[in-house]
C-alpha positions as CSV (number, residue, x, y, z in Angstrom):
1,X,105.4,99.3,83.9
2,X,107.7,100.7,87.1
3,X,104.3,102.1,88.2
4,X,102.3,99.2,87.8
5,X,104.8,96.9,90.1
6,X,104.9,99.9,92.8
7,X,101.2,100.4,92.7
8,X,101.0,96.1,93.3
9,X,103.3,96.0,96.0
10,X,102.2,99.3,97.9
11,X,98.6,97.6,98.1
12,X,100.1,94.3,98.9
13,X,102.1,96.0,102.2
14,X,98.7,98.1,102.8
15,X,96.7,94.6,103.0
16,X,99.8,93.1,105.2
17,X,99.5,96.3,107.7
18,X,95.4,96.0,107.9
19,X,95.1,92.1,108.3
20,X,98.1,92.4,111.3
21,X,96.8,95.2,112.7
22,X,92.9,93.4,112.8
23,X,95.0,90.6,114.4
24,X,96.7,92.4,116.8
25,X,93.5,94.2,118.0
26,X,92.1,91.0,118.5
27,X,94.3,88.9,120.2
28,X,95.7,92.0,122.5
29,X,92.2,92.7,123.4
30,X,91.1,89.3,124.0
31,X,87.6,89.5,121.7
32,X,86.2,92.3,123.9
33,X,87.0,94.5,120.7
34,X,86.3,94.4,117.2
35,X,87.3,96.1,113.7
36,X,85.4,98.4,111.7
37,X,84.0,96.2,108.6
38,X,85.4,98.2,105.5
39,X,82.3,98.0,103.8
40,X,79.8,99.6,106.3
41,X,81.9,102.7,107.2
42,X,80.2,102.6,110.3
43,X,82.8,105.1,111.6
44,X,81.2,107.9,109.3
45,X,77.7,107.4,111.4
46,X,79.1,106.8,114.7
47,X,82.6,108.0,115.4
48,X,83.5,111.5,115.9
49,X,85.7,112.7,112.7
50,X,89.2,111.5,113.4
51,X,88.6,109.0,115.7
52,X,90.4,106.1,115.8
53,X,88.3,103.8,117.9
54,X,84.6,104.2,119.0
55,X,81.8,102.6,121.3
56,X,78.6,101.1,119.7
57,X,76.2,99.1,121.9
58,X,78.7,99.2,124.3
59,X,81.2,97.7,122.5
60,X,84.8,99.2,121.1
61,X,85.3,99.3,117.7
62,X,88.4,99.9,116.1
63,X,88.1,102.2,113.2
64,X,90.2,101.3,109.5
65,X,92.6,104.2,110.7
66,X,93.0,102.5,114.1
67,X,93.9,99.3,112.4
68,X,96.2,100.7,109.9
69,X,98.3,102.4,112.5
70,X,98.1,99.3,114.6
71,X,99.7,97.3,112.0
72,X,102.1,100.0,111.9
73,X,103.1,99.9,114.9
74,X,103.5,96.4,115.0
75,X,106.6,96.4,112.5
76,X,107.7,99.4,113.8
77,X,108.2,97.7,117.1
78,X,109.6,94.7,115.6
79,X,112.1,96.5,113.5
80,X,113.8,98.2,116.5
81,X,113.7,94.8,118.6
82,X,115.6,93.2,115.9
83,X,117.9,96.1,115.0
84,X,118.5,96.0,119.3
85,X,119.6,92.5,119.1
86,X,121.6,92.1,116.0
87,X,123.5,95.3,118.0
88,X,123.3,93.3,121.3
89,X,124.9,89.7,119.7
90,X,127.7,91.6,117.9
91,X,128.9,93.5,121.0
């Protein structure tokens, strides 16, 4: 049952990372980018292997890696700001 509940809330935070990360790559790039639908794989056919963003008609696409560490980031960065200022309000 343990595994179940870990197994439910790993994909839950995996979700979480994608859809921020698909937000951030959006909003930071203004609409000139997009994300790689998760269906196509269109990073398979187009993208050299690795690659976490590519150009297609001569637009950049952010590949489901690229997005994933995107989201990652995010938090990351976010974690740090607010461990800074909890420091920075009890000095």
């Amino acid at each position: 049952m343990t595994d179940l509940v870990v197994a439910v809330l790993w994909s839950a935070v995996d979700v979480l990372l994608i859809a921020t990360g698909v937000l951030l790559v959006r909003a930071l790039s203004l609409g000139r980018w997009r994300t790689e639908d998760a269906r196509n794989k269109e990073a398979r056919m187009f993208a050299p292997a690795g690659a976490l963003s590519f150009r297609r008609d001569g637009q950049r696409v952010v590949t489901a890696t690229g997005v994933y560490i995107a989201g990652s980031a995010f938090y990351a960065v976010l974690a740090v700001l607010l461990v800074g200022l909890s420091q920075a309000a009890s000095a």
